[in-house]
VEXTI-724661 format. One record per residue: residue in three letters; x, y, z of N, C-alpha, C, CB in turn. Coordinates in steps of 0.001 Angstrom, whole numbers, plus 500000, padded with zeros to 6 digits. Glycine has a CB too. Example, Ala and Ser with C-alpha at 12.3 -4.5 7.8 and 13.67 -1.06 7.14 Angstrom:
BEGIN
ALA513190494310507800512300495500507800513200496700507800511308495527509046
SER512850497750507080513670498940507140512900500030507870514084499402505725
This chain:
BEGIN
UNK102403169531039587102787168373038765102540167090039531104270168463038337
UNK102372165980038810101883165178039835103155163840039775100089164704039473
UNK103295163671041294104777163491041321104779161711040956105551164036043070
UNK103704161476040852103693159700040618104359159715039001101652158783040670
UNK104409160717038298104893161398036627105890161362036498104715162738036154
UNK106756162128037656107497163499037677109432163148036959107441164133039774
UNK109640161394037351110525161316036573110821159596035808111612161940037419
UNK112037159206035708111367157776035470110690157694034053110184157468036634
UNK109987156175034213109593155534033248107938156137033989110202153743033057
UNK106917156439032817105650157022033521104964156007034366104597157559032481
UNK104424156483035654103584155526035890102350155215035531103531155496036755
UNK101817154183035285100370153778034741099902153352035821100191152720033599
UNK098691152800036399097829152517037022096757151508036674097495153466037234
UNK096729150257037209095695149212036344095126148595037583096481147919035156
UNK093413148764037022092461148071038239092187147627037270091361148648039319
UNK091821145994037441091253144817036681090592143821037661092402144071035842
UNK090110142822037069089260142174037573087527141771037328089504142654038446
UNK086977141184037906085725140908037457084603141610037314085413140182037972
UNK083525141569036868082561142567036012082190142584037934081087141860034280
UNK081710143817037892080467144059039519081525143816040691078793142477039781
UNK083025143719040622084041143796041464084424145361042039085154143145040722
UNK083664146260041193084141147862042059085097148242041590084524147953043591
UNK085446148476040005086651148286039967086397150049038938087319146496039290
UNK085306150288038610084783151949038780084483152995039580083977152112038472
UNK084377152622040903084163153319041420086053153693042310082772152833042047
UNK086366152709042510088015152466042732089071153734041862088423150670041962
UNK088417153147040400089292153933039401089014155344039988088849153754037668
UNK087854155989039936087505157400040053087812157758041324086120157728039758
UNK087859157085042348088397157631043819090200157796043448087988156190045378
UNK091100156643042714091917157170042488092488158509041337092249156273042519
UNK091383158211040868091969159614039964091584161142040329091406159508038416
UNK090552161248041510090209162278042070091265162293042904088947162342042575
UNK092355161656043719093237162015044809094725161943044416092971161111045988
UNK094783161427042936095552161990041917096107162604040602095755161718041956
UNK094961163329040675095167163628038617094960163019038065096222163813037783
UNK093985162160037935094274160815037370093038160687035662093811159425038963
UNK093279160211035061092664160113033672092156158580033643093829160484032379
UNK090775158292033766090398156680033182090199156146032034089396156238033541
UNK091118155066031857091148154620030650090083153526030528092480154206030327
UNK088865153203029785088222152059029467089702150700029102087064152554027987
UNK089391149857029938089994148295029242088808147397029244091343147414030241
UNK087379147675029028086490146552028385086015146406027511085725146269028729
UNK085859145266026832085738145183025474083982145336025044086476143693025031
UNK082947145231026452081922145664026154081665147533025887081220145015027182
UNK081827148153027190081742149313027494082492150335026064082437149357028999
UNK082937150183024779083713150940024178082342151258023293085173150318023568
UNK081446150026023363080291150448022493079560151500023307079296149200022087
UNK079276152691022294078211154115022742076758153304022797078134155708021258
UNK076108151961021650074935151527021859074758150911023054074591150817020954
UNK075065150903023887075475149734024926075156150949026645077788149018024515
UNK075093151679026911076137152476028362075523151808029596075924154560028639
UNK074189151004029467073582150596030903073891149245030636071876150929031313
UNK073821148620029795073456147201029980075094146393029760072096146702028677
UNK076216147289029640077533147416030001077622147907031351078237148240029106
UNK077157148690031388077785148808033088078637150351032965079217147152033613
UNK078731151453031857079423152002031794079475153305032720079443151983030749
UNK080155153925033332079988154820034204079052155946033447081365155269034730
UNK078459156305034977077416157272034052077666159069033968075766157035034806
UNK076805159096033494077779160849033427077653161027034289077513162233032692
UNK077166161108035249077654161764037149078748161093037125076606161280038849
UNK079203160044036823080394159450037613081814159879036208080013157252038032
UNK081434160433035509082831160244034475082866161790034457082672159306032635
UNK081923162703035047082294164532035160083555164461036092080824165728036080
UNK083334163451037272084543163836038630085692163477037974084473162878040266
UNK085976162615037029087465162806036493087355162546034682088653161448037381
UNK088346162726034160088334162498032532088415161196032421089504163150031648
UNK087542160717031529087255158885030999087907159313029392084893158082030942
UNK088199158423029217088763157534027900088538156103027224089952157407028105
UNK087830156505025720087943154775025668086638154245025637088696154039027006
UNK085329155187026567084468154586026911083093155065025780084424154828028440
UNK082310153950025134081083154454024468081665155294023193080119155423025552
UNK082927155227022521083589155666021401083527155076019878084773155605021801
UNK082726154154020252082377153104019156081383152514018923082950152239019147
UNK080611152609017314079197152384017013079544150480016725078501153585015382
UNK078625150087017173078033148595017227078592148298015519075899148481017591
UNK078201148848014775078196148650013461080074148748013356077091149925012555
UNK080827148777014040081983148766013694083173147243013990082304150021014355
UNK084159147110013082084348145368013533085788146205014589084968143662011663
UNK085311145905015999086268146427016789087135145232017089085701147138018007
UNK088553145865017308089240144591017863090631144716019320090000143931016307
UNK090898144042019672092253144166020290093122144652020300092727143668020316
UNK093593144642019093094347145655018605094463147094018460094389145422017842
UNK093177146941018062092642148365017691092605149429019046091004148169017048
UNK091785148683020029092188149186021716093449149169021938091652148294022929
UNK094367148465022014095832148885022413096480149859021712096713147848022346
UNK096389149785020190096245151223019890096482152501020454095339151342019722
UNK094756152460020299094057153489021074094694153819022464092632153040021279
UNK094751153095023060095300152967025082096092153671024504095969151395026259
UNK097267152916023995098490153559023866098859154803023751098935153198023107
UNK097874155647022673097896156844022317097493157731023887096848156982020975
UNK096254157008024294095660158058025323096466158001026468094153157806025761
UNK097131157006026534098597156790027599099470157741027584099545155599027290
UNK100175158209026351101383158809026062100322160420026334102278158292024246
UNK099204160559025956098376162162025918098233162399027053096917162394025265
UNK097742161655028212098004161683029263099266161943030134097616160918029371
UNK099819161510029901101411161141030609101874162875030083102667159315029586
UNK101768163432028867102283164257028513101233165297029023102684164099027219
UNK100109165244029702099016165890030227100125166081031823097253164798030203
UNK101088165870032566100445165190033710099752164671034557100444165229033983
UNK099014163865034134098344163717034822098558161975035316097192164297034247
UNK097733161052035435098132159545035656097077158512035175098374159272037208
UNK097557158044034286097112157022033253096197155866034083098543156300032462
UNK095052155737033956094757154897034788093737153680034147094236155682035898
UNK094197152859033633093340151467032918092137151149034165094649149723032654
UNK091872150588033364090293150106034223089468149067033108089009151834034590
UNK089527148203033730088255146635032807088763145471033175088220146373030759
UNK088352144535032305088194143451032793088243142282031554086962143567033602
UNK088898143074030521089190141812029089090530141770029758089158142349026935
UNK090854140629029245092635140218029898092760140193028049093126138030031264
UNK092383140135027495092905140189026335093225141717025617092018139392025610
UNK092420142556025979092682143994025776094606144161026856090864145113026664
UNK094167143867028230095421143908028447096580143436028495095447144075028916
UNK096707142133028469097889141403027976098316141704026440097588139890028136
UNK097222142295025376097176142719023960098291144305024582095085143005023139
UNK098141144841025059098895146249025408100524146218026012097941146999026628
UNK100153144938027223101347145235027859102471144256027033101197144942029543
UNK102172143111026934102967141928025966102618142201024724102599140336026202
UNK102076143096023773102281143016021983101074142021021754104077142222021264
UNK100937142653020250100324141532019541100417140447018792099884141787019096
UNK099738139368018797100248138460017674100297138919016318099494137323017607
UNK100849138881015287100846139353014165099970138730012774102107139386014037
UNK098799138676013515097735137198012513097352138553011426095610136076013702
UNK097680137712010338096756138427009212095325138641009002096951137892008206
UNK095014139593008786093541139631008457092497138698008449093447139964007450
UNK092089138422009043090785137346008250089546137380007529090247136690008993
UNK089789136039006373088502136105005648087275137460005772087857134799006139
UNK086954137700005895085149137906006031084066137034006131084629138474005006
UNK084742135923005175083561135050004655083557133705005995083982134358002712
UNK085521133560005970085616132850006956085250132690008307086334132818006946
UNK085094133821008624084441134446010182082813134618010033085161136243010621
UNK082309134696009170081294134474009163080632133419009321081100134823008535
UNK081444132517008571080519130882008929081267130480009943080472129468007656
UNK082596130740010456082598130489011923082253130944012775083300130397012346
UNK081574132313013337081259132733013863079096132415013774082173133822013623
UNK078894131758013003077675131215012641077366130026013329077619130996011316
UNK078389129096013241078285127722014132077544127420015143079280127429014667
UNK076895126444015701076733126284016872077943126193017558075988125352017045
UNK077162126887018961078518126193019866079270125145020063078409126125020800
UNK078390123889020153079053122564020324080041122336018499077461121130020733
UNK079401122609017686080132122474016588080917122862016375079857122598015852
UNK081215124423016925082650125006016804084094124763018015082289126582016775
UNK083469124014018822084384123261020245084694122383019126083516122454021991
UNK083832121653018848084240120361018236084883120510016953083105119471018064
UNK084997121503016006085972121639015308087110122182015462085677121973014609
UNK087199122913016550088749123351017001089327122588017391089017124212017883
UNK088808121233018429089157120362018909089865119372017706088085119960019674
UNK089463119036016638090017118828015212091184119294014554089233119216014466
UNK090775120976014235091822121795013824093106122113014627091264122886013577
UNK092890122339016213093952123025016651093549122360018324093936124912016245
UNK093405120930018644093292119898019536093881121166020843094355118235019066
UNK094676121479021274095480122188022121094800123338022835096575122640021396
UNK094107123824021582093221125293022141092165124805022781092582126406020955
UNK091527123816021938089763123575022663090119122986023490088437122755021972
UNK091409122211024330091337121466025431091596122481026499092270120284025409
UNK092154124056026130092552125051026561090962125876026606093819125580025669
UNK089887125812025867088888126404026196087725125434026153088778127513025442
UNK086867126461027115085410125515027257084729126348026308084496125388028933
UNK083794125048025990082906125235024790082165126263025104082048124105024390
UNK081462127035025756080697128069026298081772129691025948080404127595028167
UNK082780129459025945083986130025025787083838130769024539085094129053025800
UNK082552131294023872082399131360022371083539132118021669081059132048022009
UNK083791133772022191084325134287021686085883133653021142084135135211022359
UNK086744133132022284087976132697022163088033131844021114088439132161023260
UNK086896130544021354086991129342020461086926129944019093085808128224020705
UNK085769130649018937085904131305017272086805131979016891084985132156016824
UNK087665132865017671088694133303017034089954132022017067089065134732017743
UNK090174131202017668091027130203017625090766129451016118090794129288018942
UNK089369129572016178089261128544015156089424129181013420087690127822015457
UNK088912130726013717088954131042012565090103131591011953088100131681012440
UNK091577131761013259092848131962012756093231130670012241093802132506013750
UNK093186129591012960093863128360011984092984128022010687093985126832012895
UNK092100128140010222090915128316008929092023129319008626088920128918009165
UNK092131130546008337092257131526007488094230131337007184091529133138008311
UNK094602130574008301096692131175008022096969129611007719098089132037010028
UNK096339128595008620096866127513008117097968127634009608097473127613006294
UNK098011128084010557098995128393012064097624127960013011099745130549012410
UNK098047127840014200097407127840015138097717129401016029097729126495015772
UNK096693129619016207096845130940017307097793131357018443095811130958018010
UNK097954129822019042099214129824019992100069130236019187099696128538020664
UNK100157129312017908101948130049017074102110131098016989102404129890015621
UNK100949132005016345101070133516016096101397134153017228099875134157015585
UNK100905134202018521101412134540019496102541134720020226101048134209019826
UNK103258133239019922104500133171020031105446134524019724104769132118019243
UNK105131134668018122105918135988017941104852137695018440106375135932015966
UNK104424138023019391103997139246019952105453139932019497103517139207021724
UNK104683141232019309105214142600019197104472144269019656105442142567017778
UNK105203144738019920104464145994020263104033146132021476103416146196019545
UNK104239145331022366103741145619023896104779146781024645103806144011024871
UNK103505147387025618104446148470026461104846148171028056103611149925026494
UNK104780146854027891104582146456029604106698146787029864103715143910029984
UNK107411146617029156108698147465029971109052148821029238110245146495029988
UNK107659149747029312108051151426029002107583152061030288107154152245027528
UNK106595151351030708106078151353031901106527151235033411105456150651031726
UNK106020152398033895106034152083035637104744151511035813106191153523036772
UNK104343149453035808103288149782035715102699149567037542102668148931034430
UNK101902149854038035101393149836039369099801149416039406101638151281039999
UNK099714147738039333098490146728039200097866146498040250098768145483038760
UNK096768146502040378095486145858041492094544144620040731094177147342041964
UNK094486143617041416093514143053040783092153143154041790093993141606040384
UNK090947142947041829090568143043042574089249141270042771090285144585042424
UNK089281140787043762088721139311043609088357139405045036089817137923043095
UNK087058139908045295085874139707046344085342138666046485084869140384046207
UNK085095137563047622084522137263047919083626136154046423084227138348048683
UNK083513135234046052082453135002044721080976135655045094082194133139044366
UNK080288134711046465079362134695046670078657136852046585079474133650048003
UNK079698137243046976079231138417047069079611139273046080079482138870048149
UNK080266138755045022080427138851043621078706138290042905081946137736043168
UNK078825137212042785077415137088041992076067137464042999077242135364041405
UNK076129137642044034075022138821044374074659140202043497075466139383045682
UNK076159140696043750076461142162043102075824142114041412078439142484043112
UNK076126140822040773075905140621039763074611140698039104076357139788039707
UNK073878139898040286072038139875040341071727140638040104071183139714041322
UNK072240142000041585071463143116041896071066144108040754072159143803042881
UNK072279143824040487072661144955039032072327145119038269073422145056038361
UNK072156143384037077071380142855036255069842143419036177071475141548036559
UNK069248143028037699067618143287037837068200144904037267066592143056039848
UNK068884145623037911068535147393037660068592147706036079069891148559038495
UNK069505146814035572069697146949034252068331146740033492070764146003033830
UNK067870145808033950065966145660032912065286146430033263064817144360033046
UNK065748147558033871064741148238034864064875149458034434064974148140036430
UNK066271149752034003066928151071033377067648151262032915067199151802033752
UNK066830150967031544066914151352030155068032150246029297067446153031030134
UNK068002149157030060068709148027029275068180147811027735068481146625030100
UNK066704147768028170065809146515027303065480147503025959063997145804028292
UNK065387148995026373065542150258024995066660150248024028065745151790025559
UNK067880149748024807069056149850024082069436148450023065070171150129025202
UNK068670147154023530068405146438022995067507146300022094068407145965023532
UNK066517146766022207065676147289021146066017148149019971064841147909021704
UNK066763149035020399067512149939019076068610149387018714067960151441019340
UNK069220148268019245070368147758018701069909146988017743071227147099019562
UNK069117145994017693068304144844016649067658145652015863067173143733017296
UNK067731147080015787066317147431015003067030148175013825065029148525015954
UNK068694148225014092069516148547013266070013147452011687070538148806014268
UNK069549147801011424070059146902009537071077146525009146070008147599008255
UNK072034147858009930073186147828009214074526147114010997073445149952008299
UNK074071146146011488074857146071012422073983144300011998074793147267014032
UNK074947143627011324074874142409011602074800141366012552075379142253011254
UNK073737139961013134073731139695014090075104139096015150072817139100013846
UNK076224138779013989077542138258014335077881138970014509078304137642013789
UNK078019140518014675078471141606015560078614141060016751077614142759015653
UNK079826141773016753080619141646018363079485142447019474082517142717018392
UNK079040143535019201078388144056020131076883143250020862078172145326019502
UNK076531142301019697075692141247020073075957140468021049075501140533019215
UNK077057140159021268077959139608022373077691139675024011079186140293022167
UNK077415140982023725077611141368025150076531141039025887077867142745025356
UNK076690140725027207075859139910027833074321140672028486076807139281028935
UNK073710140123028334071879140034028542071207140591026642071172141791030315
UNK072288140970025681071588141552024338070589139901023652073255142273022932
UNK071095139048023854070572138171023167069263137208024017071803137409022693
UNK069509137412025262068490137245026554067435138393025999069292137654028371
UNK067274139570026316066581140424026025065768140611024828067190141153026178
UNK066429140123023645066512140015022191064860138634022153068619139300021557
UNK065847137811022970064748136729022602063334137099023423065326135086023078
UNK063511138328024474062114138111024964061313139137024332061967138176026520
UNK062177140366023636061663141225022749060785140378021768062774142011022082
UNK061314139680021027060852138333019891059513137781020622062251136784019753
UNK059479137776021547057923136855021997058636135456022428056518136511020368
UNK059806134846022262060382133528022388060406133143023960061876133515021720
UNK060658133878024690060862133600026130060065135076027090062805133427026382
UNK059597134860028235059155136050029470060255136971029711058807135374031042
UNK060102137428030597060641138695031117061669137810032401059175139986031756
UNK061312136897032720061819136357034069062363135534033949061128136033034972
UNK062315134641032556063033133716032041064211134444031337062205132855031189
UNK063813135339030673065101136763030002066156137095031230064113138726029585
UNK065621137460032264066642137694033165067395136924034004066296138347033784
UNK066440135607034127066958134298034928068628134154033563065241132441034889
UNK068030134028032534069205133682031519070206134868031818068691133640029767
UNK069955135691031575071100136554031744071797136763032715070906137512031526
UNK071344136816033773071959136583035572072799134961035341070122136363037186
UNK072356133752034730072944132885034580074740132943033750071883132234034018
UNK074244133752032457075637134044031647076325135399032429075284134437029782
UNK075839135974033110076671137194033885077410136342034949075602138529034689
UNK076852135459035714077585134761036451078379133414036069076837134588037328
UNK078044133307034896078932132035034520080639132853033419077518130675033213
UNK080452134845033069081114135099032582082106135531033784080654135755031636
UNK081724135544035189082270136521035768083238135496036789081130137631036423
UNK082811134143036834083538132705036983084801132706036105082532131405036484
UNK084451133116034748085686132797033844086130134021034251085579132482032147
UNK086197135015034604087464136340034686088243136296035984086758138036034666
UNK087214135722037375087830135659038612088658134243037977086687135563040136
UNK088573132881037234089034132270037202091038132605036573087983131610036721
UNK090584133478035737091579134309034800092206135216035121091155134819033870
UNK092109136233036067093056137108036413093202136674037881092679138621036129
UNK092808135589038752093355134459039684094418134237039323092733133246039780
UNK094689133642038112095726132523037411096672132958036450095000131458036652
UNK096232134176035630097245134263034892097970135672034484096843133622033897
UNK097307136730035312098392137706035787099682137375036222097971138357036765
UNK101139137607036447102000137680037660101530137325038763102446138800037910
UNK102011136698039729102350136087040911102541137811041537103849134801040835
UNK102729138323041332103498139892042300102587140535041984105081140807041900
UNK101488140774041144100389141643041247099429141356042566099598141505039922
UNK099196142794043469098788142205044179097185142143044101099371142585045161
UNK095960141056044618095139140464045010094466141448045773095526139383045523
UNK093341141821046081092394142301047291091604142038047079092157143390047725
UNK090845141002048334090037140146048228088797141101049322090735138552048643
UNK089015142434049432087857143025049658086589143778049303088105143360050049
UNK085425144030049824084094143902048910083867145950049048082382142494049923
UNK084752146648049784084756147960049960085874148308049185084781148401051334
UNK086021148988048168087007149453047838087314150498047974087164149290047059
UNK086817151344048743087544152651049601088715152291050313086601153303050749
UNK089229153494050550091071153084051247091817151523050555090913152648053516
UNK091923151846048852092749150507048080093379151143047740092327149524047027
UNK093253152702048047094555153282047106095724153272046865094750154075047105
UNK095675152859048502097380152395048646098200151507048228097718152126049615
UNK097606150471047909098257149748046622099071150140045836097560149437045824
UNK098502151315045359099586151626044059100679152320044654098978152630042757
UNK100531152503045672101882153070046247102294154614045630103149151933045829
UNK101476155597045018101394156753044901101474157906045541100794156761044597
UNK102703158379046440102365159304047078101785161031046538103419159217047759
């Protein structure tokens, strides 16, 4: 039985932090030296169209322990926050009742603050409404949130797409601002939990190296196929979330004839490192003060962190 389980409130296990921070290979060293089960927490990696140009562990690396969460969802589906905490939740309690040890892993702070603090309780939105907001230019949709809900866009940068459009298209659709809905969260499990957090924040410079390196391997293998069959799909609209994910629309445009191969990747190495600024900026700042920090670029021997004997 595995005694990190054995009585108590269960313990969970959460490595977070920035994309190319090691925060997969971490997970699987801890769940090989404890029973341990990985849970996907990124909001790219849940897409199955996606497994290289996400970053998702590959089947050599997800045989050495059980993954969850990961590549479970077709592009063509409107995935959300919710819907993952959900999900966690369930594979939390299957786990826990597995013995074994629950172990999160990603890098949306919104998947996890959505789990541990509850959700806001926003009603549905439009279709129609999210569509033409999610259509906008960028500068147009800063600049109308900045209008609608002044507080958020001074709270996000315009580059910020995803957030700003959903900011903008909850106050469009309720007539609330997003902060309000929030206000009332429900459903979080952060006190059912033993929870036991790592963040992990290397170095930048040797963060957006890692980022480069990776990127290049990604055009190299089998990124630019998966992008290709993603656009070539009919039924997966271009305002799909899975469009989102970073180098599909870099790639997209050089598939198109619009831009090179070197200009495709210069762009995408640019938004990989300008996304991976906003997450070290974000789980820097707005985790707990008591989660602890490791600001090292080896993540062998971190296990101890969690304090698991």
């Amino acid at each position: 039985m595995n005694k990190a389980i054995s009585s108590g409130r269960p313990v969970v296990a959460l490595i977070a932090g920035p994309t190319a921070s090691g925060k997969s290979a971490l997970a699987i060293a801890l769940a090989e030296r404890h029973g341990g089960t990985v849970i996907n927490a990124d909001s790219a990696q849940v897409y199955r169209n996606l497994r290289v140009l996400t970053a998702r562990p590959s089947p050599a690396e997800e045989a050495r322990a059980p993954h969850r969460l990961f590549g479970h969802v077709d592009g063509a589906d409107d995935y959300s926050a919710a819907r993952w905490a959900d999900e966690a939740r369930t594979e939390i309690a299957q786990v826990v009742l597995a013995r074994r040890l629950p172990i999160l892993v990603g890098g949306t702070g919104l998947y996890l603050r959505t789990l541990l603090d509850g959700i806001a309780p926003v009603p549905d939105i439009d279709p129609q409404i999210r569509t033409r907001v999610r259509r906008l230019p960028v500068e147009a949709a800063h600049a109308a949130l900045a209008n609608e809900d002044p507080d958020a866009a001074r709270r996000l940068h315009p580059s910020d797409t995803t957030r700003v459009a959903r900011a903008l298209e909850v106050v469009r659709a309720t007539g609330r601002t997003l902060a309000e809905w929030q206000a009332d969260r429900i459903g979080g499990i952060g006190g059912a939990i033993d929870l036991r957090p790592l963040i992990l924040l290397p170095p930048r410079d040797w963060l957006f190296d890692r980022c480069d390196r990776r990127l290049a391997g990604m055009f190299d293998g089998g990124a630019v196929d998966e992008v290709r069959a993603l656009i070539a799909r009919s039924d997966i609209s271009p305002a799909a979330s899975v469009h989102r994910a970073i180098g599909v629309r870099e790639i997209a445009a050089w598939l198109a004839g619009d831009i090179d191969r070197e200009t495709a990747l210069a762009l995408a190495s640019m938004a990989t490192r300008q996304y991976a600024k906003r997450q070290y900026t974000w789980f820097r700042n707005q985790p707990p003060a008591n989660w602890p920090r490791a600001t090292e670029t080896e993540t062998y021997g971190l296990e101890h962190y969690f304090g698991i004997k």
